[in-house]
Each structure stands twice: as C-alpha cells, then as structure tokens.
N, C-alpha and C positions, 0 to 999 in steps of 0.2 A: 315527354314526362311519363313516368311508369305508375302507372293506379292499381286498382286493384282490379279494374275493370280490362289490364290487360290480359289481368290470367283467369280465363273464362272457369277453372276449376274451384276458382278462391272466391268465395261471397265475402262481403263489407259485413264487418261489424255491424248490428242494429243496436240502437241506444236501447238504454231501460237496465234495468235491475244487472248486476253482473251474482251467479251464484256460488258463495263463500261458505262450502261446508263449515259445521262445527257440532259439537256435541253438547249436548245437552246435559247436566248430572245426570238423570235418568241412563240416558244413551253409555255416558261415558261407563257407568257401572255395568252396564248390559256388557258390556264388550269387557270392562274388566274382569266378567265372571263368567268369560268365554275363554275353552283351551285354545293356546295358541299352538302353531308348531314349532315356536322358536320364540323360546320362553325371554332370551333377551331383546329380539324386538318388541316384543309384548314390555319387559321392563322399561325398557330405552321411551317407547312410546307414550306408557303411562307418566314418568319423570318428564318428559316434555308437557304433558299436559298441568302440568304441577310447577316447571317452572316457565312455561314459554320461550323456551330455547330449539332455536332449527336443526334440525337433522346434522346440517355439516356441523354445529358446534356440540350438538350429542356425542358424532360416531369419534371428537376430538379430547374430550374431557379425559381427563389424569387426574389421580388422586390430590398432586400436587393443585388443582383447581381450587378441591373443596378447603376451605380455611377452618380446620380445629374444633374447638368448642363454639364457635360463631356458629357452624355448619353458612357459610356462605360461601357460595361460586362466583368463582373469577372466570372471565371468559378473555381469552386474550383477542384482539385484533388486528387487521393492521394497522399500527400507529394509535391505539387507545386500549382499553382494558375496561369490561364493563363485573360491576359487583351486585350481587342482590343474595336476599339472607332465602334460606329454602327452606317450602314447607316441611312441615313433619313427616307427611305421605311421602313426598319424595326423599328425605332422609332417610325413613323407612324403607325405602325400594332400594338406594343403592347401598344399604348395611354398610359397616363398618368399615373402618380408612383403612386400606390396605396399603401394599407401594406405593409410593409417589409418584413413578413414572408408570404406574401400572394402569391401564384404560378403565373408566368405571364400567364402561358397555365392551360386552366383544359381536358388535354388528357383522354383518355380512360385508366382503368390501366391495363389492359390484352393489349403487343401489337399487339398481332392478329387483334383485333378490331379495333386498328390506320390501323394495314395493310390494312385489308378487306377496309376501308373506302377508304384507300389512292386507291385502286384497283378499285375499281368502281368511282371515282372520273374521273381517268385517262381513266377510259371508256367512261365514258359521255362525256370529253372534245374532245373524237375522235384521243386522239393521238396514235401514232400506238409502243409507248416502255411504258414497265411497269413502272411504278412511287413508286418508297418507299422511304422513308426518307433518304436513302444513297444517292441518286442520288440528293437529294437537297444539299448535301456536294460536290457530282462532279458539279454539275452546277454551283453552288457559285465559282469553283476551274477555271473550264473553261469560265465561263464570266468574273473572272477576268484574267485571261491570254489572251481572246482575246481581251478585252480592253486594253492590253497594260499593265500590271505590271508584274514584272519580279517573276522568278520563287522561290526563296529567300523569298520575301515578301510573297509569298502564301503562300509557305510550313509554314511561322511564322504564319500567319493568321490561316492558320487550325491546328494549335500547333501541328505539326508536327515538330520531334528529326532527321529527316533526309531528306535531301532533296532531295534525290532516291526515296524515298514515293511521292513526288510531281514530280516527271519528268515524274510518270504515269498519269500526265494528258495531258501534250504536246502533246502525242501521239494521243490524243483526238480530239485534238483544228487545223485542218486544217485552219482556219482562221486564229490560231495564226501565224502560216509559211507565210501564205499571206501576213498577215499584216507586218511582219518580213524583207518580201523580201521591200512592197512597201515602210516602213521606212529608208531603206540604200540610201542616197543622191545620187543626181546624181552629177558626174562629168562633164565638159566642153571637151569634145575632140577639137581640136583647127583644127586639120587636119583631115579629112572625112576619112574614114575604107572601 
C-alpha cells in the first residue's frame, strides 16, 4: 500500500484550521484604488467579487449571458443553467450591453498571466494575503454573510448543491458571529440581577 510515508519528500497533511484568503471591504477598496497593469483583470476581478462567479465562468461570459433590463446573468453549465440578478457595482463595471456574442472581459488566455497580473497587483496595493481569482469567490461569500444574509442564500448565490460547501465560510467571517450576537433583542428584566 502506498502512503504518504513512501515519498520521504511529501509530509501528511496536519489537522487544524485550513487558510482561505478573502478580502475584507476595507481590503477590497484598497486594492480597488490600486493601478493595475491590466485594467481588465482588475475589471474582471472586481465583478467576481460582486457576483461570486469563478474565473472559468468570468474569462466565458457573452453578452448574450446578461439578461436586459433584469440586468441578471445566466451562467450556462453542463446539463443546468444558474441565474442570479447583479449588483449595481458590478453593472457598473461591465457598461453597457454590447454584442451578444461579444465577451464581457477580454482576459489573458494563458491563466498564469491573469495569475502573475493578479500577483503583482496585490503587491502594489501593499496587502499583506495573496489575491487570485478564488478569493474574489470568498470575499463575495464573506461580505455577504457579514452584511447579514443567511447562509442558504449564499450557498444558492454561489450555485453551490450543498450547503456544507458554504458553512466554510462562517468560519471565516468573525464579524459575522458579532453581528449575530448584536442582532438578538434585548429583553426587559423588570427586577435587577
């Protein structure tokens, strides 16, 4: 039987915390009002963090996606089609419906190139966790959780089939617990403790 203990170069996994960058508002604006060198990964980047959509369904989006006056995106897949209505920011960022077949991002098509860009991007703004397009999926996950929507609605948001997939972000979101505590009403004690 092959372990891991056969390849003396490979150490085991240790239990404990696994670490899932993500940005913070604070963070995210930092780096928003950072030049990038490649003004459409910076776009592309930002709209992920707006809608929580992955890189391969960013670098995939067509005009024909977004739907009309809804402003909502279809994302096709294989064998289902997921829908959600998009923020204003992110309306904002991709301007106005052009062609149908026309890509809303023009990405790099190597992603090493999106990477490197995203890499030095997140250099310049001085933040101190690395930045790749995944973490624009966790931020989008943990700003909505600390704003207050429940965990249901995110796991639907990031078309996610299980909501165990999404309970890895709570873990994340110490805000979200704070907020959590300071949302429980208070009661009237009528007699002093």
């Amino acid at each position: 039987m092959v372990t891991w203990k056969t390849f003396p170069c490979v150490s085991a996994l240790k239990p404990g915390k696994v670490k899932r960058p993500f940005l913070t508002f604070e963070e995210l604006q930092q780096l928003a009002n950072t030049p990038c060198s490649d003004a459409e990964v910076k776009r592309a980047f930002l709209f992920a963090c707006y809608t929580g959509l992955r890189l391969s369904d960013v670098k995939r989006l067509v005009w024909s996606n977004i739907e009309g006056n809804n402003f909502e995106i279809i994302v096709k897949k294989t064998g289902s089609s997921f829908r959600s209505k998009i923020h204003p920011l992110a309306q904002e960022i991709i301007g106005a419906t052009k062609n149908p077949e026309s890509k809303l991002f023009h990405l790099p098509e190597e992603d090493w190139k999106t990477w490197k860009t995203m890499n030095d991007w997140s250099i310049r703004s001085k933040l101190s966790k690395h930045v790749s397009f995944h973490v624009s999926r966790r931020t989008f996950a943990t700003l909505s959780l600390t704003n207050g929507e429940d965990l249901y609605t995110v796991g639907k948001l990031l078309d996610q089939k299980d909501v165990r997939n999404t309970q890895l972000y709570v873990n994340l979101v110490d805000k979200a617990k704070e907020n959590a505590i300071n949302r429980l009403p208070k009661i009237q004690i009528s007699q002093g403790l």
